[in-house]
C-alpha positions as CSV (number, residue, x, y, z in Angstrom):
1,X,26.2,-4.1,-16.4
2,X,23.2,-4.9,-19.3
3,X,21.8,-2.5,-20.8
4,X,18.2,-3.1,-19.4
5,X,20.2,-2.9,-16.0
6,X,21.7,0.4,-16.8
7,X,18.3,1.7,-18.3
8,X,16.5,0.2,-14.5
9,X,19.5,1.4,-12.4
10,X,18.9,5.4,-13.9
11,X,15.1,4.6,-13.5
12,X,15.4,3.7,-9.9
13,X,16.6,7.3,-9.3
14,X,13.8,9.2,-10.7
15,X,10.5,9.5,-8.9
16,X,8.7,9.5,-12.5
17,X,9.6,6.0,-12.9
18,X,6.4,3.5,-15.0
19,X,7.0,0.3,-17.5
20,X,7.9,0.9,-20.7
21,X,4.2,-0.1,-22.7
22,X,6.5,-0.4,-26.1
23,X,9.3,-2.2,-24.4
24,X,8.9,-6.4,-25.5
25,X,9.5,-7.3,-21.8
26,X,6.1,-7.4,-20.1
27,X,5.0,-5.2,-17.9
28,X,4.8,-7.5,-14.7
29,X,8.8,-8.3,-15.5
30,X,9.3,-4.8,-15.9
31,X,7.8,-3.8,-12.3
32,X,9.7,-7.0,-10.7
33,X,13.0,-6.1,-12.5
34,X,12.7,-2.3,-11.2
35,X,11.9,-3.3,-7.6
36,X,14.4,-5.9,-7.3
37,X,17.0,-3.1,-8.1
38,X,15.5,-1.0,-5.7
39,X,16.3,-3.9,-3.0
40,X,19.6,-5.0,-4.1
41,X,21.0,-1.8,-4.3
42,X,19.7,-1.4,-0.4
43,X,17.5,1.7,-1.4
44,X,15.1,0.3,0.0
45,X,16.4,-1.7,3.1
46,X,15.0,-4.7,5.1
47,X,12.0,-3.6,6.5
48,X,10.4,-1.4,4.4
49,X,6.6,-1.4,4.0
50,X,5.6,-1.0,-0.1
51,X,3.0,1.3,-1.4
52,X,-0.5,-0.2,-0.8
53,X,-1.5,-2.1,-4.1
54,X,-3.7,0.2,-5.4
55,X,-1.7,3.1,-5.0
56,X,1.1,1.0,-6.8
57,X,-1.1,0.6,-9.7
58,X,-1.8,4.3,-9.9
59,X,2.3,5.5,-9.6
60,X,3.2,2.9,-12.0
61,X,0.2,3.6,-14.6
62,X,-0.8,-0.4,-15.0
63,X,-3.8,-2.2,-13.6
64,X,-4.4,-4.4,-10.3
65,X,-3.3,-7.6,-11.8
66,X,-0.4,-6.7,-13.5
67,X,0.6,-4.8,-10.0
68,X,-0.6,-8.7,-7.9
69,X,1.8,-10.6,-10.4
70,X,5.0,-8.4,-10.1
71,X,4.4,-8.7,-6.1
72,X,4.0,-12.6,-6.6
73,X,6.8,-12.8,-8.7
74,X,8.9,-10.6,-5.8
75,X,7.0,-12.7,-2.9
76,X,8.1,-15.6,-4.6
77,X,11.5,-14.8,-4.9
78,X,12.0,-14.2,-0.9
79,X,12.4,-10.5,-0.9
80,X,9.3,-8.9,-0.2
81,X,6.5,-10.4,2.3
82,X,3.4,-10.1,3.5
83,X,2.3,-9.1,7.4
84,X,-1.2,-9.7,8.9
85,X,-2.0,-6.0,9.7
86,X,1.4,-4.6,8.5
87,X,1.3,-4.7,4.4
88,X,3.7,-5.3,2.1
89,X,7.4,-5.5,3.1
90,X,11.1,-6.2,2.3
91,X,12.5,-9.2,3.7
92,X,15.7,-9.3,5.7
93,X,16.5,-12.3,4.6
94,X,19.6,-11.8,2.0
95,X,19.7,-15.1,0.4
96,X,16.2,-13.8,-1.2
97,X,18.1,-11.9,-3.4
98,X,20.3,-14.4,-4.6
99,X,17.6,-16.5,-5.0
100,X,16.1,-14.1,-7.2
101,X,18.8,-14.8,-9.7
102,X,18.7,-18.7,-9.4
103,X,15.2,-18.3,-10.6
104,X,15.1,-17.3,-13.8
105,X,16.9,-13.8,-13.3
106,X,19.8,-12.8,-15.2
107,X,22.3,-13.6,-12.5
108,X,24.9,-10.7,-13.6
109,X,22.0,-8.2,-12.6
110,X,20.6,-9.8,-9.6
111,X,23.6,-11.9,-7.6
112,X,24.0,-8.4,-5.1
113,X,23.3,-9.5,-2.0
114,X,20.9,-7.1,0.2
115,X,22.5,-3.7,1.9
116,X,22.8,-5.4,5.3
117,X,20.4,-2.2,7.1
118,X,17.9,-4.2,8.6
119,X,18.1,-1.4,11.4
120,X,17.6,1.3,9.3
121,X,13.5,0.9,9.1
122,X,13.9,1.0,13.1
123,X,15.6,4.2,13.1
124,X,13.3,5.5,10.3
125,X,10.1,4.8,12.8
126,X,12.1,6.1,16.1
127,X,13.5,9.3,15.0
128,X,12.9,12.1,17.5
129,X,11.2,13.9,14.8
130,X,7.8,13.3,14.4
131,X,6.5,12.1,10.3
132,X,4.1,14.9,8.8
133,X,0.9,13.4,8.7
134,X,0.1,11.1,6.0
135,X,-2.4,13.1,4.1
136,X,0.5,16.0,4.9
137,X,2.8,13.9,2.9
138,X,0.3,12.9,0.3
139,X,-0.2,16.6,-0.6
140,X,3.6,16.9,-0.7
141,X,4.1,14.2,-3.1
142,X,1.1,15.4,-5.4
143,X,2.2,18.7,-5.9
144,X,4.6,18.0,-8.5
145,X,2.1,15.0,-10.2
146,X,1.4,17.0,-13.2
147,X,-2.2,17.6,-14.7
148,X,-3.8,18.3,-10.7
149,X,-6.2,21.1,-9.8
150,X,-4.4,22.3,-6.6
151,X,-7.3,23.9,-4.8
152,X,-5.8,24.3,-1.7
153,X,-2.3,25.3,-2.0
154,X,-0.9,27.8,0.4
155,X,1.6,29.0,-2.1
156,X,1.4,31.9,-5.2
157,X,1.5,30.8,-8.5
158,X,4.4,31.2,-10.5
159,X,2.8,33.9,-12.3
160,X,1.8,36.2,-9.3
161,X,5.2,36.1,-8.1
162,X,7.2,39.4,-9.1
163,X,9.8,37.1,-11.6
164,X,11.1,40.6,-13.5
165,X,11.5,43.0,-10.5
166,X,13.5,39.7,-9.0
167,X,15.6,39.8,-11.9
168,X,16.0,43.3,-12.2
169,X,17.2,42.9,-8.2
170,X,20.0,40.1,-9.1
171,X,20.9,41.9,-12.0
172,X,21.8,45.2,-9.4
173,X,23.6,42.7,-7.5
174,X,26.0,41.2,-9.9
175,X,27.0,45.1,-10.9
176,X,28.5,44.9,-7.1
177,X,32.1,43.9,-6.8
178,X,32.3,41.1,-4.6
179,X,29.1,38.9,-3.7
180,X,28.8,38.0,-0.6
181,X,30.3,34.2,0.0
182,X,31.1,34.2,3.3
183,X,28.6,33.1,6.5
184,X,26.9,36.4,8.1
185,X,27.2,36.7,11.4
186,X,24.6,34.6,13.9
187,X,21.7,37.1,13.9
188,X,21.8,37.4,9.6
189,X,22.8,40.0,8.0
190,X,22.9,43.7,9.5
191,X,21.4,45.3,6.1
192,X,18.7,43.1,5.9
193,X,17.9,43.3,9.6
194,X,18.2,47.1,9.0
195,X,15.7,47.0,5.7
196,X,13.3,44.1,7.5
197,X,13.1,46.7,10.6
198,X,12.5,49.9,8.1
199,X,9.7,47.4,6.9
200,X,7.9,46.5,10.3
201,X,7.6,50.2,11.2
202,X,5.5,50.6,8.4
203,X,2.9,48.0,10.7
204,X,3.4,49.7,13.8
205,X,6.2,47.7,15.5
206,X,9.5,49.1,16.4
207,X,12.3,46.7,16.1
208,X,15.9,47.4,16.1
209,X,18.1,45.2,14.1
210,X,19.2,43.8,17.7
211,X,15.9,42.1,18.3
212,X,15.4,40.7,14.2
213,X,16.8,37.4,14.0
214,X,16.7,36.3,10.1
215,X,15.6,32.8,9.6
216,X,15.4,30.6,6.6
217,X,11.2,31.1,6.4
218,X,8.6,31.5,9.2
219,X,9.1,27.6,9.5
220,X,12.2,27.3,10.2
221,X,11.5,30.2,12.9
222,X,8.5,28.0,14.7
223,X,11.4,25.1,14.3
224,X,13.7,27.3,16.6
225,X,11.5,28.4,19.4
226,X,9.9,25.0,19.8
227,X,13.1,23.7,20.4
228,X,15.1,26.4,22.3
229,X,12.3,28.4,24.7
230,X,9.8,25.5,25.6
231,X,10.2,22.7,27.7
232,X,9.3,19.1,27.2
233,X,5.5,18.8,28.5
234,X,4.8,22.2,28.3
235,X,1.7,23.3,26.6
236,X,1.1,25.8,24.2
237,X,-2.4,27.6,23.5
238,X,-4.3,28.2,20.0
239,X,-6.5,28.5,17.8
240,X,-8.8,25.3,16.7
241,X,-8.3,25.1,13.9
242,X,-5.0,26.0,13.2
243,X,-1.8,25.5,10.7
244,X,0.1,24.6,13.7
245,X,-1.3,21.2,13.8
246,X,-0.3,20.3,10.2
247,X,3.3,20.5,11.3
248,X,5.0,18.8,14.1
249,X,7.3,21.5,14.8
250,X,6.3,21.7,18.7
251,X,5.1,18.0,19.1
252,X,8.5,16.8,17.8
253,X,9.4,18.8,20.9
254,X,7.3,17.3,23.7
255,X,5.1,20.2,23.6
256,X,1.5,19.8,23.6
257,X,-1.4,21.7,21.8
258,X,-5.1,23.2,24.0
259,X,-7.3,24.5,21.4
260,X,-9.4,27.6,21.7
261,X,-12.2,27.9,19.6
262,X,-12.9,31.4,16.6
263,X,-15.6,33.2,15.8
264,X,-16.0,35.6,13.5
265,X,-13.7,38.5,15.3
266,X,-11.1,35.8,15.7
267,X,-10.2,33.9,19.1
268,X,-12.2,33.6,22.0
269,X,-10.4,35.4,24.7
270,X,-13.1,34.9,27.1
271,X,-11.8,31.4,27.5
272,X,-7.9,32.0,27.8
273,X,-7.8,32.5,31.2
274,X,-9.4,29.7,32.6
275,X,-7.3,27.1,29.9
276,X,-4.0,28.3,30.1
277,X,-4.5,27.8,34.4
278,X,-6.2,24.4,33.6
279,X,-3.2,23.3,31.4
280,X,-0.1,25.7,32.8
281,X,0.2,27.0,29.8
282,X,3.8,28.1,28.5
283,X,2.7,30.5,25.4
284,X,-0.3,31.4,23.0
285,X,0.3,31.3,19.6
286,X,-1.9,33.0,17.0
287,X,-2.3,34.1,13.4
288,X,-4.3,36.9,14.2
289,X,-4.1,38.3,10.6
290,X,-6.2,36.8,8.0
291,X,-5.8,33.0,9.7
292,X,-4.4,29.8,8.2
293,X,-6.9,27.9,7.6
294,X,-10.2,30.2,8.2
295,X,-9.0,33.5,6.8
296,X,-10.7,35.0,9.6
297,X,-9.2,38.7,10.8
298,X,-9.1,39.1,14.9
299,X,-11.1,42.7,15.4
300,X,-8.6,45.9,17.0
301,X,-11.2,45.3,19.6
302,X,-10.0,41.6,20.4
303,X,-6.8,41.8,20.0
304,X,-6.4,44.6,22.8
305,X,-8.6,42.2,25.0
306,X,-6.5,39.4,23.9
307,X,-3.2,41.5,25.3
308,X,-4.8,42.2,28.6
309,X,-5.9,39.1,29.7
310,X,-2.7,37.3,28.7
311,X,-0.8,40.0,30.3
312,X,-2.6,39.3,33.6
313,X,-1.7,36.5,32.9
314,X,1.9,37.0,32.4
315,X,1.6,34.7,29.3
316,X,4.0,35.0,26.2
317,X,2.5,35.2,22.6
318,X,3.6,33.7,19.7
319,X,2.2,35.7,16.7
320,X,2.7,34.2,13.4
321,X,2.4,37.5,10.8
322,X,2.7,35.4,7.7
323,X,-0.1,37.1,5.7
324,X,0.0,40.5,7.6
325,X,0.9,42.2,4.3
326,X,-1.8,40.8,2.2
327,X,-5.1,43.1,3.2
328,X,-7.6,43.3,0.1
329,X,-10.0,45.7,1.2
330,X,-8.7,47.4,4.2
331,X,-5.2,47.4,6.1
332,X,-5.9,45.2,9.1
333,X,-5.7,46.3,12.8
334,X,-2.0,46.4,14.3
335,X,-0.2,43.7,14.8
336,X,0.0,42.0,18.5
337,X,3.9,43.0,18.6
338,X,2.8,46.8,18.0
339,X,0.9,46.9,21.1
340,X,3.6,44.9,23.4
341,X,4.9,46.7,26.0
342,X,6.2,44.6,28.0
343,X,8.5,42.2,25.8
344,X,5.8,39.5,25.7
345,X,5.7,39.3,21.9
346,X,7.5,37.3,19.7
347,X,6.7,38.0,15.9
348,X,6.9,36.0,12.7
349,X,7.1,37.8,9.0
350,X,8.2,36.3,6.5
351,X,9.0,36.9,2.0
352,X,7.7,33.5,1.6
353,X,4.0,34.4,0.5
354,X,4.2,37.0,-1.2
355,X,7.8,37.9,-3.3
356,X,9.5,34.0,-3.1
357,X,9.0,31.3,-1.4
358,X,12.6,30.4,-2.5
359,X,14.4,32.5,-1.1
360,X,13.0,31.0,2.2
361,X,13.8,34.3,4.0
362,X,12.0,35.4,7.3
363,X,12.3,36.7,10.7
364,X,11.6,36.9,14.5
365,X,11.2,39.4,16.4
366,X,11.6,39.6,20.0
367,X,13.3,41.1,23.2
368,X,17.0,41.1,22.8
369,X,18.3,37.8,25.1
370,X,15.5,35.4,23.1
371,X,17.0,36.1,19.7
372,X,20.2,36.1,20.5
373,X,19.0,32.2,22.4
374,X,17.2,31.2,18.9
375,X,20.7,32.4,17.0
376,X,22.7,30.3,19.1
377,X,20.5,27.1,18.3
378,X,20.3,28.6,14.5
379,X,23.8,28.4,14.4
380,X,24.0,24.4,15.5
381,X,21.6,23.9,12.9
382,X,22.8,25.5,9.6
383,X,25.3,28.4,10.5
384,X,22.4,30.7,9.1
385,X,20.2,31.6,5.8
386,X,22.0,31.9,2.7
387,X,24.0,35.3,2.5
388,X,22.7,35.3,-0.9
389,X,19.2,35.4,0.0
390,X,19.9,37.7,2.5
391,X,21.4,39.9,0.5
392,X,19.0,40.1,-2.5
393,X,16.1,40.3,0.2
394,X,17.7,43.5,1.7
395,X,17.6,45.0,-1.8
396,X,14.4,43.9,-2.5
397,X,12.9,45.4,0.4
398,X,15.3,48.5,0.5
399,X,14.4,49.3,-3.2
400,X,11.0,50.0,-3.1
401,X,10.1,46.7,-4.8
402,X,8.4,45.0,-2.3
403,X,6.0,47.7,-1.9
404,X,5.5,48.3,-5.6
405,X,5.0,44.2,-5.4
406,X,2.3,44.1,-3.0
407,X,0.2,46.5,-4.8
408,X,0.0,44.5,-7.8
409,X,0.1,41.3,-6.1
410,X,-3.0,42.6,-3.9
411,X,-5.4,43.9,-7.2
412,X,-4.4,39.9,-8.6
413,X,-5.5,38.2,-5.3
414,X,-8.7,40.3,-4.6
415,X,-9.7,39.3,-8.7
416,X,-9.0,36.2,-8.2
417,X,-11.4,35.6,-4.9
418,X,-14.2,37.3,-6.1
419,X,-14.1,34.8,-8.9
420,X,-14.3,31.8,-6.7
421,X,-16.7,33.7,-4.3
422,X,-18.5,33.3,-7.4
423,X,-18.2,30.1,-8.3
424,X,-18.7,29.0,-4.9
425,X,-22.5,30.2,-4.9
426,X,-22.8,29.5,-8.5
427,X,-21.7,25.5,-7.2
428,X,-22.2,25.2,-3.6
429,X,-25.1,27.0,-2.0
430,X,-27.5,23.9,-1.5
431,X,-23.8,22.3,0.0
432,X,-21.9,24.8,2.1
433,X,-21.5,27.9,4.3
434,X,-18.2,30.1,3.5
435,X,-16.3,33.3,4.8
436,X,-15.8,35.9,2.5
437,X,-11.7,37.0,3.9
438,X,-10.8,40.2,3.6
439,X,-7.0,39.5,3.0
440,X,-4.4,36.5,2.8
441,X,-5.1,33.0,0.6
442,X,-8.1,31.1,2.1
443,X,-11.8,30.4,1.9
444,X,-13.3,28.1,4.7
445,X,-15.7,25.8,3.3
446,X,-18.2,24.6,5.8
447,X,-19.9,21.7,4.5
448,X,-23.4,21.2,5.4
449,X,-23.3,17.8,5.7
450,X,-20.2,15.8,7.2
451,X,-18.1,14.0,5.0
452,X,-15.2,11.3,5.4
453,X,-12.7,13.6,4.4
454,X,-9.5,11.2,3.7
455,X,-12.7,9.7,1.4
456,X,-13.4,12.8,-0.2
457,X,-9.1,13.2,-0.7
458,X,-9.1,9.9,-2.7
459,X,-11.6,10.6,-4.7
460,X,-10.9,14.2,-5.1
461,X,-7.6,12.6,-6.4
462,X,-8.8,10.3,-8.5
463,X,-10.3,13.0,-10.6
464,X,-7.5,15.3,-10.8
465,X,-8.3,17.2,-7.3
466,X,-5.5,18.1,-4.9
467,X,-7.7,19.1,-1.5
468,X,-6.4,20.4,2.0
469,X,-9.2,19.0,4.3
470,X,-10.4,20.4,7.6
471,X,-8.8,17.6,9.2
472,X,-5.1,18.3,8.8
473,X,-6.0,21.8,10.9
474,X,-8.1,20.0,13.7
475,X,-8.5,15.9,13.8
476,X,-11.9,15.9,14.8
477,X,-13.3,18.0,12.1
478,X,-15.0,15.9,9.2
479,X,-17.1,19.2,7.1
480,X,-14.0,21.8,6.4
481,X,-11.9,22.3,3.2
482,X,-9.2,24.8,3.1
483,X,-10.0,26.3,-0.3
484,X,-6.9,28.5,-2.2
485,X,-7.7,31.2,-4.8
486,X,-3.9,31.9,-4.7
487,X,-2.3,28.8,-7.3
488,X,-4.5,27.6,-9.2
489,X,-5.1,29.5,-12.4
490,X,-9.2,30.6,-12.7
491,X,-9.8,28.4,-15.7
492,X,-8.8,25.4,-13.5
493,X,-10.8,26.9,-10.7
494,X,-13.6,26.8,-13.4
495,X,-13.3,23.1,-13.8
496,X,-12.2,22.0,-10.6
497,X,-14.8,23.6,-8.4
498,X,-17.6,22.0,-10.0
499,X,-16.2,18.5,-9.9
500,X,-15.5,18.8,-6.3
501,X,-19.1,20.2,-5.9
502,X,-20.0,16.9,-7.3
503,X,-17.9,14.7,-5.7
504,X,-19.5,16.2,-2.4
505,X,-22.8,15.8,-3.3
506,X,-22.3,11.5,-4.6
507,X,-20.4,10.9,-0.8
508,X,-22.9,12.9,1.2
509,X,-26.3,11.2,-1.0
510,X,-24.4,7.6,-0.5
511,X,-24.0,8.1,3.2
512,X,-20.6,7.1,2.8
């Protein structure tokens, strides 16, 4: 192998991969060279659809026309083509490749035929598992692009996470004789379901380590009970918007979404009955604590409505408790699960947002036979969370440091959104409408005027924005931002928040 093959080969395995500016080989050679390894080696297979052009020219760092001749180079070689409606793609033609080294190519580098997977792309598109949605992706991808303003990442920064108290916690745990390196049994570990249940009482709901299932994060836990309690068909009730539309979770499953619309005490009960006969509802899932994306808090008040009518109507809830912990002004009104009676409940928590979102430790909590169902299914797909996690999260939570934690973690967050309150009227009166939350990560920005939001994500982009737009938490909406005062440093917030402001105002005077 050449060097300049070696050098391309390593490059092909890094996602920060752009043409060498000092290198002598130009630029366009460069690209070709690095995509033709990418085919050869069968990385990517026969049917694979390329980047659009102009979001090759902005991964790569080069301009249009040095992007157009690479691909007309490659085009011309036989191994990538072009489909009326269906972009860019590899060929499954394998004598491209070897073309591509009787044309000019050093034929030690190029003579690989093509990885014969031409069914691979068919398998890609067919999975049972739905794709997140593109802009879902997108956002995914740009997280790690250094130099973006994320303003609407659901995540704490790394400074507001408790890095010496964790350290201080692993640092008990190597004093102990033997770690744990074994698999824990199928509900998780019996301390931490001891210390999680110790932790719930504290909100009102009595657990006992029989009905605490430990998951790896509140995801994996939705990931569980769409697959193991709901059939295929079956339809679950919501909020619109929600967070559950940004994941497929339950439509991977078959299982279909009836919105119900907020207001300001949270969902609109009044209009539970008549949907969930309409649609034979299965369940009702709700984040009635400080809501993902609206921040909105559901009122005592509701929530005791809400637990009447459904249990009229014998409906089971779903409550996701992800940012029960996080009040800034005022404890919020008991949790759903505290006021089940009847075993109708099914609870989410989670450590995710506020100690670590790597330790990727959470819970359910539920009437005995349902956990021990979502074990069973838990144990089919990964034999359970990492004993190690478990066990730091047990003393985490039995040491008093999540407490201490949440304290500190609570006077950062309320700082941090009365700054953007802030800027927000300082940048956005003449633009916007926005709640003021009382607890958890996120401002809802109501835009005055609609917008196209994938538009607005573009652009955002282009100018060192990362956005979460309305439309990933309901697909009809086109004037919502999910705005995060919880990663982004203030001084970014400070620059970002204006440009955005801008932004807005050019699309919404252009009529775009």
């Amino acid at each position: 192998m050449t060097d300049s093959r070696q050098r391309r080969t390593e490059a092909c395995h890094s996602r920060e991969w752009a043409p060498d500016r000092a290198a002598a080989l130009p630029l366009h050679q460069q690209i070709t060279g690095y995509c033709l390894d990418k085919i050869t080696s069968g990385v990517w297979p026969p049917g694979m659809r390329l980047a659009p052009q102009r979001e090759l020219c902005r991964q790569l760092g080069v301009n249009r026309s040095t992007v157009v001749t690479a691909l007309g180079q490659l085009k011309a070689l036989g191994v990538i083509e072009g489909r009326r409606g269906g972009g860019t793609r590899v060929t499954d033609v394998q004598a491209g490749a070897h073309s591509a080294a009787e044309s000019g190519a050093d034929s030690s580098e190029h003579a690989a035929p093509l990885a014969s997977a031409g069914s691979w792309n068919a398998y890609v598109e067919e999975g049972v598992h739905y794709p997140n949605l593109p802009t879902v992706q997108d956002i995914n991808r740009l997280e790690y692009e250094p130099g973006l303003i994320r303003l609407g990442t659901g995540e704490p920064a790394p400074e507001l996470l408790p890095g010496e108290a964790m350290t201080r916690v692993l640092a008990e745990l190597s004093r102990q004789t033997l770690p744990p390196l074994s698999y824990e049994e199928p509900l998780g570990s019996l301390g931490l379901r001891r210390a999680v249940s110790r932790e719930l009482a504290k909100n009102g709901i009595e657990a006992d380590p029989a009905s605490i299932l430990i998951t790896s994060g509140a995801l994996q836990g939705l990931q569980l009970i769409a697959m193991g309690l709901l059939p295929r068909g079956s339809t679950i009730l919501l909020e619109k918007p929600s967070y559950l539309y940004s994941i497929h979770a339950f439509q991977s499953a078959g299982v279909k979404f009836s919105g119900l619309p907020l207001d300001e005490g949270g969902l609109c009960v009044e209009r539970i009955a008549g949907e969930a006969r309409r649609t034979k509802a299965a369940m009702l899932y709700s984040i009635p604590a400080f809501h993902n994306p609206t921040g909105i808090l559901m009122s005592a008040e509701r929530r005791q409505e809400l637990m009447e009518v459904t249990g009229r109507l014998g409906l089971p809830i779903l409550e996701d408790g992800a940012y029960q912990e996080l009040w800034l002004d005022a404890p919020p009104p008991l949790p759903l699960k505290a006021l089940d009676r009847e075993g109708r409940v099914l609870h989410l928590g989670t450590l995710s947002k506020a100690a670590s979102p790597g330790l990727r430790i959470g819970w359910i909590v539920g009437p005995e036979p349902v956990v021990r169902r979502l074990a069973d299914i838990k144990m089919q797909t990964d034999y359970g969370a990492s004993s190690l996690s478990q066990l730091a999260a047990a003393r985490w939570l039995e040491g008093g440091y999540h407490e201490e934690h949440l304290q500190l973690l609570r006077a950062k967050l309320r700082q941090r959104r009365d700054a953007v309150l802030e800027l927000l009227q300082c940048h956005f009166a003449d633009l916007a409408a926005w709640n003021i939350p009382s607890g958890g990560f996120y401002i809802w920005l109501s835009l005055h005027k609609p917008v196209p939001l994938r538009t607005l994500f573009r652009t955002a982009h282009k100018a060192g924005l990362l956005l979460n737009t309305g439309d990933l938490y309901d697909r009809s909406d086109g004037r919502h931002l999910r705005l995060s005062y919880v990663y982004a440093p203030p001084a970014e917030l400070e620059i970002g928040l204006p440009i955005l402001a801008g932004l807005i105002r050019k699309l919404q005077q252009a009529g775009v």
